[in-house]
Backbone as ProteinMPNN parsed JSONL, in Angstrom:
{"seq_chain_A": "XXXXXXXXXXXXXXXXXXXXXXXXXXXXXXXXXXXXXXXXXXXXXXXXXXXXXXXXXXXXXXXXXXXXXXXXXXXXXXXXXXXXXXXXXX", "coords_chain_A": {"N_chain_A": [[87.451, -94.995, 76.554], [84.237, -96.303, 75.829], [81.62, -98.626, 75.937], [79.452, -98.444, 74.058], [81.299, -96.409, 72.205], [83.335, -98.096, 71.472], [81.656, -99.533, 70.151], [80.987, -97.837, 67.882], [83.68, -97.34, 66.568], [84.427, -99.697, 66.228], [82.394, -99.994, 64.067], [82.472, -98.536, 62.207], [85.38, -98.749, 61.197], [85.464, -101.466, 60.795], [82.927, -101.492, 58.415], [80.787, -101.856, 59.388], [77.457, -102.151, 60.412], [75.973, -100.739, 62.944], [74.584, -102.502, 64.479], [75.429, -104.751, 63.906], [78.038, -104.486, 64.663], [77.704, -104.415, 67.405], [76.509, -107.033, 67.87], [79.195, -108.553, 67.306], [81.061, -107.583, 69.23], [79.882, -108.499, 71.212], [79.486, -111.317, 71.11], [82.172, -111.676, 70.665], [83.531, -110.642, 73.284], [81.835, -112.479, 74.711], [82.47, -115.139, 73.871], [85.282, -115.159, 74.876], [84.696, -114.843, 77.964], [83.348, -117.38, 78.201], [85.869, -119.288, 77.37], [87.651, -118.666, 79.53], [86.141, -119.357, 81.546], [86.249, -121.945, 81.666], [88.789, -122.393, 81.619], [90.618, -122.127, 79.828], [93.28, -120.165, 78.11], [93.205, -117.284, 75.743], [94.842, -116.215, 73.498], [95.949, -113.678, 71.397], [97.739, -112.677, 68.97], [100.039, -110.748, 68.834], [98.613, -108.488, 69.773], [97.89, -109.737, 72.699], [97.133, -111.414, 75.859], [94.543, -112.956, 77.84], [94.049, -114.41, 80.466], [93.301, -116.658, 82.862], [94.295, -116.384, 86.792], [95.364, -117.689, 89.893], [94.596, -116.4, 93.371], [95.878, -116.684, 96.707], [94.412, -117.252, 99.629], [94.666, -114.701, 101.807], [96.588, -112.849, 104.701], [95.232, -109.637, 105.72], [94.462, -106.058, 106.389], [92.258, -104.459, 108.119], [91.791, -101.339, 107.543], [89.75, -99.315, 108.908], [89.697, -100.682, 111.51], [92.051, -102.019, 112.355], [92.194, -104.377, 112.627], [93.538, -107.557, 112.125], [92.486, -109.426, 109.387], [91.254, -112.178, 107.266], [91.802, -112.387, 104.047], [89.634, -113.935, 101.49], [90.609, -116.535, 99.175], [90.87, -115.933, 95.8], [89.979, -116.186, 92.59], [91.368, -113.894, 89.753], [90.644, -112.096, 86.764], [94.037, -111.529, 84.12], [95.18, -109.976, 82.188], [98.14, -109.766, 79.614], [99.868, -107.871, 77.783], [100.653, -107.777, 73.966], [103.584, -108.237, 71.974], [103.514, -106.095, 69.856], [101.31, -104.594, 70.554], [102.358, -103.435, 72.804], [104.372, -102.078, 72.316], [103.212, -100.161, 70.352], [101.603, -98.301, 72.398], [103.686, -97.117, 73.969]], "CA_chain_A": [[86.459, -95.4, 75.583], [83.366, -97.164, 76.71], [81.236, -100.102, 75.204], [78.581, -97.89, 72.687], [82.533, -95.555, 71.612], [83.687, -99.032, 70.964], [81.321, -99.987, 68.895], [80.77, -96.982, 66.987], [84.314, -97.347, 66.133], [84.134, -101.15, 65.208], [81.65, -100.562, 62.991], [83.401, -97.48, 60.934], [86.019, -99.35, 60.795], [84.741, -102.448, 59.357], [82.505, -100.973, 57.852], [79.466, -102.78, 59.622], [76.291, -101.315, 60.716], [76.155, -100.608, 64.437], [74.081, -103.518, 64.928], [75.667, -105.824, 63.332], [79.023, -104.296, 65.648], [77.214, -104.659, 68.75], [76.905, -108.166, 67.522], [80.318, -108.813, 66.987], [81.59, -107.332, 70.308], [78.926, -109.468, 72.269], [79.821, -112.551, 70.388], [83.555, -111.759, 71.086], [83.102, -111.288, 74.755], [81.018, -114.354, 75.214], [84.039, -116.242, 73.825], [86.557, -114.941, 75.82], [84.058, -115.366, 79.244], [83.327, -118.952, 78.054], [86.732, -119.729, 77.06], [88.234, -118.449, 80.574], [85.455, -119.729, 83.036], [86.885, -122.864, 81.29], [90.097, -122.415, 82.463], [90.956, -121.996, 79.035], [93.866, -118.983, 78.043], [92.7, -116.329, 74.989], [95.729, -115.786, 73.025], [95.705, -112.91, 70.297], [98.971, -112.945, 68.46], [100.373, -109.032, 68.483], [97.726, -108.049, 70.51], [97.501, -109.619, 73.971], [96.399, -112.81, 76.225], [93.974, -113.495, 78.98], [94.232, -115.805, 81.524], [93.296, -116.623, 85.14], [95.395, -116.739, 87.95], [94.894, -118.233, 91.537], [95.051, -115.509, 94.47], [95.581, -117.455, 97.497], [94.232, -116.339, 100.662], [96.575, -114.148, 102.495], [96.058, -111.765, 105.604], [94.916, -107.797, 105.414], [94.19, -105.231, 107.729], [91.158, -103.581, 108.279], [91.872, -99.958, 107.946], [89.091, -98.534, 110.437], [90.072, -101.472, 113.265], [93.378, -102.138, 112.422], [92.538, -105.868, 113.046], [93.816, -108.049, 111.175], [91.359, -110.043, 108.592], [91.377, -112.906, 106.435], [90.788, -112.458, 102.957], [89.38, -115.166, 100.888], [91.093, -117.098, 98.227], [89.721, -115.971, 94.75], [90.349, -116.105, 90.658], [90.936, -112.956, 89.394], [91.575, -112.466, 85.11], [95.173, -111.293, 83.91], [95.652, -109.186, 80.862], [99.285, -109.546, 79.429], [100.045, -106.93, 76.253], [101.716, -108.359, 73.059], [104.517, -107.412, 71.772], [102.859, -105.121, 69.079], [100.795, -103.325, 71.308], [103.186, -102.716, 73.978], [105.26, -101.388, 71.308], [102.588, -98.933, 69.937], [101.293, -97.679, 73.312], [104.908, -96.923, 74.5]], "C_chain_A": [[85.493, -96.355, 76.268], [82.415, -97.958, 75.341], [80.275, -99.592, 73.965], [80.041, -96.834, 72.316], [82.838, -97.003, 70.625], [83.059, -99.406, 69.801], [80.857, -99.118, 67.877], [82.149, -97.424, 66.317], [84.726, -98.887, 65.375], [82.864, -101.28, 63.893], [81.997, -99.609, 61.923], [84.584, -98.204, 60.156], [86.247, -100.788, 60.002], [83.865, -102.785, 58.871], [80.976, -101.596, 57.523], [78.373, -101.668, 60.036], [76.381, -101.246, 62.507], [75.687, -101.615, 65.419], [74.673, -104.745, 65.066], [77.687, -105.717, 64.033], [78.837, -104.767, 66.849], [77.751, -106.369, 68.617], [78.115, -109.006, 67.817], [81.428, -108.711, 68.306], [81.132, -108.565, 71.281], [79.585, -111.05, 71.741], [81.897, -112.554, 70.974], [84.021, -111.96, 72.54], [83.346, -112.231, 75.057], [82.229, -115.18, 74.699], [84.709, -116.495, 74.758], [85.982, -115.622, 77.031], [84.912, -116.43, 79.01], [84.935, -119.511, 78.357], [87.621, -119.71, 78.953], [87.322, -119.135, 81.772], [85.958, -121.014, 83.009], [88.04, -123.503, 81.513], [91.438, -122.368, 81.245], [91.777, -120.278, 78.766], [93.216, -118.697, 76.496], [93.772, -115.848, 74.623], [95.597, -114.735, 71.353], [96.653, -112.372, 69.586], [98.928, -111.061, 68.332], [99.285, -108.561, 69.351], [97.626, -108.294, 72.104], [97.293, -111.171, 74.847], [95.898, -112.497, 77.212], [93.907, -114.316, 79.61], [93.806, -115.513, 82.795], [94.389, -117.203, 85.727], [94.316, -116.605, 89.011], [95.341, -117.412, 92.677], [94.797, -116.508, 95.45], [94.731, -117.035, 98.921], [95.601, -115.852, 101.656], [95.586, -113.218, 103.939], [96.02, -110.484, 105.26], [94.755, -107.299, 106.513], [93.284, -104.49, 107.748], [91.336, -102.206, 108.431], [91.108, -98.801, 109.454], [89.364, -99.234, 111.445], [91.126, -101.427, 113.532], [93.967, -103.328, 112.626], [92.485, -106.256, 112.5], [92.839, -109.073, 110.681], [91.948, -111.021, 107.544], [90.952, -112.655, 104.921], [90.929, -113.56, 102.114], [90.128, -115.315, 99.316], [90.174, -116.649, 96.525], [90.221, -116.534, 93.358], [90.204, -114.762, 90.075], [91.679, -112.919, 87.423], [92.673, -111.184, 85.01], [95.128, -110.81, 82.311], [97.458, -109.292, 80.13], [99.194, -109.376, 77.921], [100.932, -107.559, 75.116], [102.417, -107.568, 72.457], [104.673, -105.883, 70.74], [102.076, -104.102, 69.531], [101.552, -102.721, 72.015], [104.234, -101.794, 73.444], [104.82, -100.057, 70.838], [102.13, -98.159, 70.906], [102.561, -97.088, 74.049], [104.876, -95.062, 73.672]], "O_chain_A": [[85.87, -97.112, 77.162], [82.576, -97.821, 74.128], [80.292, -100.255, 72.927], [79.377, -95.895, 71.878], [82.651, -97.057, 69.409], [83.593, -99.588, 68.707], [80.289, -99.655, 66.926], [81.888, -98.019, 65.272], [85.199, -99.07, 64.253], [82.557, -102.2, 63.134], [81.794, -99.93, 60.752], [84.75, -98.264, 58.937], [86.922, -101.087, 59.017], [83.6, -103.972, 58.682], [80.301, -101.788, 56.512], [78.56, -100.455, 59.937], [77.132, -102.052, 63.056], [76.023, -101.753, 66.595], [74.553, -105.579, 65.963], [78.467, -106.659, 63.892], [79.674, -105.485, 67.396], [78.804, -106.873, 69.008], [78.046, -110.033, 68.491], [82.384, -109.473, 68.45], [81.849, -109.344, 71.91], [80.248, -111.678, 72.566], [82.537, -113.438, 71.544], [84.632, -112.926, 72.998], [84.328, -112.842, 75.477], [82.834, -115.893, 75.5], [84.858, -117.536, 75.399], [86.424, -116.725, 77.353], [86.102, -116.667, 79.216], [85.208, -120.08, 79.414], [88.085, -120.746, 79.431], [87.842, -119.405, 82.855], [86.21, -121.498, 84.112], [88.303, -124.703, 81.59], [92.647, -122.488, 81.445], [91.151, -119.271, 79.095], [92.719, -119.672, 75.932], [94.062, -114.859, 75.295], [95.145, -115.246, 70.329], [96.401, -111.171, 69.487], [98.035, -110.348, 67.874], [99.868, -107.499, 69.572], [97.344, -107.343, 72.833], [97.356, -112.134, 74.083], [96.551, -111.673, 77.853], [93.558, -115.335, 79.015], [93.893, -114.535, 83.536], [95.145, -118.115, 85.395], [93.244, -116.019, 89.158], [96.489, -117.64, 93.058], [93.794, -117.214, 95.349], [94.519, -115.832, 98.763], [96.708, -116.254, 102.016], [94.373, -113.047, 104.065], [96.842, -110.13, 104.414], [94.862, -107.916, 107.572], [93.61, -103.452, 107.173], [91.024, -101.771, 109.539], [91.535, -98.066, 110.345], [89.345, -98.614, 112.508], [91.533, -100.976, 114.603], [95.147, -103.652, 112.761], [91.559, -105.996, 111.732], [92.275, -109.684, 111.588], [93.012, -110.748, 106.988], [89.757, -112.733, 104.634], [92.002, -114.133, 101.927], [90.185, -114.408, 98.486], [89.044, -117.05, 96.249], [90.981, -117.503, 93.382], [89.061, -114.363, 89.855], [92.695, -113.445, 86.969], [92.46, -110.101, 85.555], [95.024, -111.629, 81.398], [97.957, -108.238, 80.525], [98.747, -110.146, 77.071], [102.069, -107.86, 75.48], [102.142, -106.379, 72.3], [105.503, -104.975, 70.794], [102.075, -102.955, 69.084], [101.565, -101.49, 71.996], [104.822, -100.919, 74.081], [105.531, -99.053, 70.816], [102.118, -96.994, 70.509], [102.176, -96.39, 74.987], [105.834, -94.302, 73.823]]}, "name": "protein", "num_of_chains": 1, "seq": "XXXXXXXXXXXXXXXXXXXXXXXXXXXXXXXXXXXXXXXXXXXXXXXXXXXXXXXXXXXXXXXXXXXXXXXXXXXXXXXXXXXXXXXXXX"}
């Protein structure tokens, strides 16, 4: 499903106008971002949480050289499923 599926289906479903979905997605988003660039977790009871975690730097290997490379330390975000979803997607 992609971001105009989504909101066709957020707005059938509650029973908004497509605009006024868009809206609602964008606005939801922008939370989450905010909330996470923050360092803040996004907890959604039955549904899910977001969070960042700290990748440290570690070593890799350059496939075409074969020499070994540093890769840099980053922040990447973490999805973990709640117990209601993981339940219904099963």
């Amino acid at each position: 499903m992609n971001k105009s599926e989504l909101i066709n289906a957020i707005a059938e479903k509650a029973g908004l106008s497509k605009a006024d979905a868009k809206k609602a997605l964008e606005a939801f988003t922008g939370a989450v971002e905010e909330a996470l660039v923050a360092g803040d977790k996004v907890a959604l009871v039955g549904f899910g949480t977001f969070s960042i975690n700290a990748k440290g730097e570690r070593t890799g290997i350059n496939p075409k050289t074969k020499e070994a490379i540093t890769i840099a330390a980053k922040k990447v975000v973490k999805f973990k499923a709640g117990a209601e979803l993981a339940e219904k997607v099963k």
